[in-house]
C-alpha positions in Angstrom: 103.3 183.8 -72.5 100.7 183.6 -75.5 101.7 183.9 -79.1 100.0 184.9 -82.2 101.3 183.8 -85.5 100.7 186.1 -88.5 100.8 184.7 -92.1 100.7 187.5 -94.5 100.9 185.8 -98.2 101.8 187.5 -102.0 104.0 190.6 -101.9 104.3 192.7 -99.1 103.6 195.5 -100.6 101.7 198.7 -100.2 98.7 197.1 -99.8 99.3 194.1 -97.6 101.9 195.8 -95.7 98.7 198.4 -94.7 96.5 195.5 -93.9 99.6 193.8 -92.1 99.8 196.8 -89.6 96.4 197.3 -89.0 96.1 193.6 -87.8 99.0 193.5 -85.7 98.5 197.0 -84.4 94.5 196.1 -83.3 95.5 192.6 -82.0 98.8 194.2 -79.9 96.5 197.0 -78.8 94.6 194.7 -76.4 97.2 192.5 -75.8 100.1 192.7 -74.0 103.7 190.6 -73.1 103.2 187.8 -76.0 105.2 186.5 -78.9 104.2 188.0 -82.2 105.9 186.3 -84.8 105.2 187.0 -88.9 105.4 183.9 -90.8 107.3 185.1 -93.7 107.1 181.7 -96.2 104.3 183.0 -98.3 105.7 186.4 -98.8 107.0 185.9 -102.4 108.6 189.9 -102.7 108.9 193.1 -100.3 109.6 196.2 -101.1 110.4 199.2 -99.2 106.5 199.6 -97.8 106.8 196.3 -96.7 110.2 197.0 -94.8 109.1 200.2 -93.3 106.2 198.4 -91.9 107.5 195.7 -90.4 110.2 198.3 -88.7 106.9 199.8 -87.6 105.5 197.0 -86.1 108.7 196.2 -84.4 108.7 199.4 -82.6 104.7 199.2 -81.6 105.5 195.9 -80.3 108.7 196.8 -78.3 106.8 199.5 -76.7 104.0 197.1 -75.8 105.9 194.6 -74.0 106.0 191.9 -77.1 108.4 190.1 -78.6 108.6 190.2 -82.7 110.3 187.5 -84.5 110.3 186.9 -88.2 110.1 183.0 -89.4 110.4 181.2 -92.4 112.1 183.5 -94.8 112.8 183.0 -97.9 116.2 183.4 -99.2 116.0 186.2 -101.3 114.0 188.3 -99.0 116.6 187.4 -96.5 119.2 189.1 -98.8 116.8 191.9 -98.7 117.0 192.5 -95.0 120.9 191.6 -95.0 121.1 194.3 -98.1 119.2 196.9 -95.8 121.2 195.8 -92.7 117.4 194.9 -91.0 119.6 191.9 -90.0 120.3 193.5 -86.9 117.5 194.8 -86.2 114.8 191.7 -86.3 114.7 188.3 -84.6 114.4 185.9 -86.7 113.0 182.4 -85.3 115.1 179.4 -86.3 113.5 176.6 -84.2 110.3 175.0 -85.3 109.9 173.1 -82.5 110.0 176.0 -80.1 106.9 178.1 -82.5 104.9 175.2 -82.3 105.5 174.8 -78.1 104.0 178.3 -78.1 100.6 176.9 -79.2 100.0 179.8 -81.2 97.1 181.2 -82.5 97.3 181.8 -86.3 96.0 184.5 -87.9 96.2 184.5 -92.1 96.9 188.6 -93.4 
């Protein structure tokens, strides 16, 4: 199975979150059954734009046969999602040594 690695950086905000969406959705458009994981380590806030589209591209992705996972996060955007209760709703990737057995192909956002 073939994974892409997306590394959105700043705030995931309005902005980025759009641009965010539009990459994952065009790139999960033509592919199909691979790991999409969001590198979250050089997201430094998120507000509710960023949330909503990241529940967004969870749903696109489910629908498509992918697998989302969220890596790296930061500890107060963590408290974000456990705030919202996104918790439960996202896979979050733990293991380093498993992201990098996926040989995957990074993509900066």
């Amino acid at each position: 199975m073939k994974a892409i690695l997306f590394r959105p950086q700043g705030n995931l905000d309005f902005k980025r979150s759009h641009q965010l969406k539009q990459i994952v959705d065009k790139l999960i458009d033509k592919t199909r059954n691979f790991y999409c994981i969001i590198d979250m380590g050089l997201v430094n806030k998120i507000n509710n734009f960023g949330l909503t589209t990241l529940v967004i591209i969870r749903k696109i992705s489910e629908k498509r046969g992918c697998l989302l996972y969220l890596f790296n996060i930061q500890d107060d955007i963590q408290l974000v999602f456990q705030l919202t209760g996104l918790d439960q709703e996202f896979h979050f990737l733990e293991d380093k040594s498993f992201l990098y057995s996926l040989k995957p192909k990074l993509l900066l956002c």
